[in-house]
C-alpha positions as CSV (number, residue, x, y, z in Angstrom):
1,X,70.6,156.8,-5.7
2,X,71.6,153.5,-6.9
3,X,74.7,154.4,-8.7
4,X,75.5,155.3,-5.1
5,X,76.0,151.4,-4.0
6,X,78.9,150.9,-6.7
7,X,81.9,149.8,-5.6
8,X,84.6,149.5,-8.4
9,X,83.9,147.2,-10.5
10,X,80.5,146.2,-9.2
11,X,76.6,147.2,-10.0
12,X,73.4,147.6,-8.2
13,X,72.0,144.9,-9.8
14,X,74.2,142.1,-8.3
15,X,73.9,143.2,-4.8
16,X,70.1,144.1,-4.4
17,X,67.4,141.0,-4.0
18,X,63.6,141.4,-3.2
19,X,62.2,139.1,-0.3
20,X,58.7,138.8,0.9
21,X,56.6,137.4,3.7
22,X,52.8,136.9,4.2
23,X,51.2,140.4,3.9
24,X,49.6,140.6,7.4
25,X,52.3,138.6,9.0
26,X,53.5,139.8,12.4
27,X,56.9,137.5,12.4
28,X,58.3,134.8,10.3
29,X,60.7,134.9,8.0
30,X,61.4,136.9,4.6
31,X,62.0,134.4,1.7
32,X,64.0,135.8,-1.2
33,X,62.0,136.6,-4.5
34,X,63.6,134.4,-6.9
35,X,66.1,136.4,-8.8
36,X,65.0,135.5,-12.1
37,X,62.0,137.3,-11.6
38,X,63.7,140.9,-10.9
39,X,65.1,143.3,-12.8
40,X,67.3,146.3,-11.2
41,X,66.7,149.6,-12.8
42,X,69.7,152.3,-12.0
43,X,69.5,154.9,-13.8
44,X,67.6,157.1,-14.3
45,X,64.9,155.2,-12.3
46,X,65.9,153.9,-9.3
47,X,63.6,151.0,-9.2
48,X,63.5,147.3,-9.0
49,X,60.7,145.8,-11.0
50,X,59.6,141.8,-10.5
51,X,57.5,140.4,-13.2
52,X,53.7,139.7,-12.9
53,X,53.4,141.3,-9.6
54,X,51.7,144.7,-10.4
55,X,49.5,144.7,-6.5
56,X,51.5,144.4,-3.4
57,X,50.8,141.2,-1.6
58,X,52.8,140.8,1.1
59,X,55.4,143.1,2.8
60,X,58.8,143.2,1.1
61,X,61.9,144.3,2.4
62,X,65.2,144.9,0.1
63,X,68.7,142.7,0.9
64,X,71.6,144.0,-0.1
65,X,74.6,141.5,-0.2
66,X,78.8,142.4,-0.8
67,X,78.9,143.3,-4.4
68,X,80.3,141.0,-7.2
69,X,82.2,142.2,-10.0
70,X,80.1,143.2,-13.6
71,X,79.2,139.5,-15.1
72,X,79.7,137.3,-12.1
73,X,77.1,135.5,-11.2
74,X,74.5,135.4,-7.9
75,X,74.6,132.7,-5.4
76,X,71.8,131.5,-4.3
């Protein structure tokens, strides 16, 4: 499903970011995870992982930004 965003030249990885907000929060903004923290899984998992979180808590939502070419970096 992720292979699916891939413009030429481009990946998953460097157009996908985690953010999160309080967990019973009814408004209020979504901060970005920090980026170092996640890793983008393509295939054959589909998944994005982000280190030492292994219980949800907060509500996260998935950003996806215009894709950058294989190697370029994120801005943040």
């Amino acid at each position: 499903m992720l292979t699916a965003l891939r413009p030429a030249g481009s990946s998953p990885s460097t157009m996908l970011t985690v953010a999160k907000r309080a967990l019973n929060a009814t408004s209020g903004q979504f901060m970005p995870v920090n980026p170092n923290l996640q890793t983008v899984r393509e295939l054959p998992e589909d998944r994005i992982q982000i280190q030492n979180v292994n219980q949800l808590d907060g509500q996260y939502i998935i950003l996806v930004t215009q894709p950058k070419a294989v190697g370029a970096s994120r801005s943040r």
